[in-house]
C-alpha positions in Angstrom: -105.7 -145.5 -77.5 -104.3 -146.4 -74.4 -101.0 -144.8 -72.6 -97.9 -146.8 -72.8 -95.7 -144.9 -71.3 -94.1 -146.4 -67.7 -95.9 -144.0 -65.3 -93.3 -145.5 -62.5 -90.9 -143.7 -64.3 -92.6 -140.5 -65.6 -91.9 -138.7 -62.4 -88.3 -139.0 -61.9 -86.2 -136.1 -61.0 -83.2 -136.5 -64.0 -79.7 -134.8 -63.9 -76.8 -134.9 -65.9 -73.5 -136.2 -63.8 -70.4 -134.5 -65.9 -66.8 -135.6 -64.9 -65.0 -132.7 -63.1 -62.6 -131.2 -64.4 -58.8 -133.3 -63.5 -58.1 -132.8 -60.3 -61.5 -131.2 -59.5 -64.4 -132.4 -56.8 -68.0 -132.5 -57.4 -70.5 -133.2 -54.7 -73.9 -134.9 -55.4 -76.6 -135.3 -52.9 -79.3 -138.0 -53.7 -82.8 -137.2 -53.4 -86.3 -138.8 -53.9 -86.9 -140.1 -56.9 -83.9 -139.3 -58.1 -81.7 -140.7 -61.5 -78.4 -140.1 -62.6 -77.3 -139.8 -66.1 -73.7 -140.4 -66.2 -71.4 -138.9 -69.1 -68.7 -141.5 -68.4 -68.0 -145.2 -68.4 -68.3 -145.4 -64.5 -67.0 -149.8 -65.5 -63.4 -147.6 -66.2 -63.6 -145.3 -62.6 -62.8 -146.5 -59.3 -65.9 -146.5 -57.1 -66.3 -147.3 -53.4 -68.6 -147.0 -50.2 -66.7 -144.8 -48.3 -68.6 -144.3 -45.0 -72.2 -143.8 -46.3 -71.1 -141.7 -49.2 -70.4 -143.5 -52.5 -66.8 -142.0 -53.6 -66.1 -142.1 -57.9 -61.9 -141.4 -58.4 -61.4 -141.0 -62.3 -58.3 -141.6 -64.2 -57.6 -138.1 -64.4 -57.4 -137.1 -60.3 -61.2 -135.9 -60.6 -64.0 -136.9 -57.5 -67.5 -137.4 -57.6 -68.9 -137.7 -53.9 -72.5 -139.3 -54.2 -73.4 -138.0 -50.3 -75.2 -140.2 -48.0 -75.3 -143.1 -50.7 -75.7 -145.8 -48.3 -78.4 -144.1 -45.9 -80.6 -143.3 -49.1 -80.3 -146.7 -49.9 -81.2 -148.3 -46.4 -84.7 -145.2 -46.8 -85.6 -147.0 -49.9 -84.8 -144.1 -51.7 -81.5 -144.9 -53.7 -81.3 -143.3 -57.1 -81.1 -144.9 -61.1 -78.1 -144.5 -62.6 -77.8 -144.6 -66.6 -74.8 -145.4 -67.8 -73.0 -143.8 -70.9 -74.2 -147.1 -72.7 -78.3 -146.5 -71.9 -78.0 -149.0 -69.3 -80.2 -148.7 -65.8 -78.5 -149.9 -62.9 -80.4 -148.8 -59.7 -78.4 -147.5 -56.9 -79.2 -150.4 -54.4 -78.1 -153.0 -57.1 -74.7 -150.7 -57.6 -74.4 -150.8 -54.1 -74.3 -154.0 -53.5 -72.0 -154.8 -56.1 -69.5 -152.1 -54.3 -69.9 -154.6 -51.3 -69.8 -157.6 -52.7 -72.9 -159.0 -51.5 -75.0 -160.8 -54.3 -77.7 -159.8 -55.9 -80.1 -161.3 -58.1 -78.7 -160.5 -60.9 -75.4 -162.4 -59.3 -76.6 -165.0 -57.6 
């Protein structure tokens, strides 16, 4: 029988984002090959492109920092992110929608 699995995405490198604690900072540093499961509704945070960092202020005073967001991107190496929902979105597309630039999906 043959393998159905997606082999493009058998070698990703997974980890769990958790919101901080209020009023806490957490600092993530995107590598390789990289996806991001997120424990939150990001759709309810406030997220922005703050110099090539991708900055994540929740309701409750807590910061993610994503470091070097944008450069990973430009490298062709911008992490998935899964939403609380199950949803993909990868990092480029997320990016872009921080921007405002259209994407496929927008256009």
């Amino acid at each position: 029988m043959a393998d159905t699995k997606d082999s493009s995405l058998a070698d990703l490198q997974g980890t769990m984002v958790t919101a901080p604690q209020a009023g806490r900072l957490a600092r993530y540093t995107p590598q390789e090959r990289q996806i991001y499961q997120l424990d939150f509704d990001l759709t309810e945070q406030t997220a922005v492109v703050t110099g090539s960092d991708l900055r994540i202020d929740l309701e409750d005073g807590a910061v993610l920092i994503f470091e070097d967001f944008a450069t990973a991107d430009s490298q062709g190496n911008s992490p998935l992110f899964v939403m609380e929902d199950g949803s993909i979105i990868p990092g480029d597309i997320l990016l872009a929608l921080l921007s405002g630039e259209p994407t496929e999906e927008t256009a």
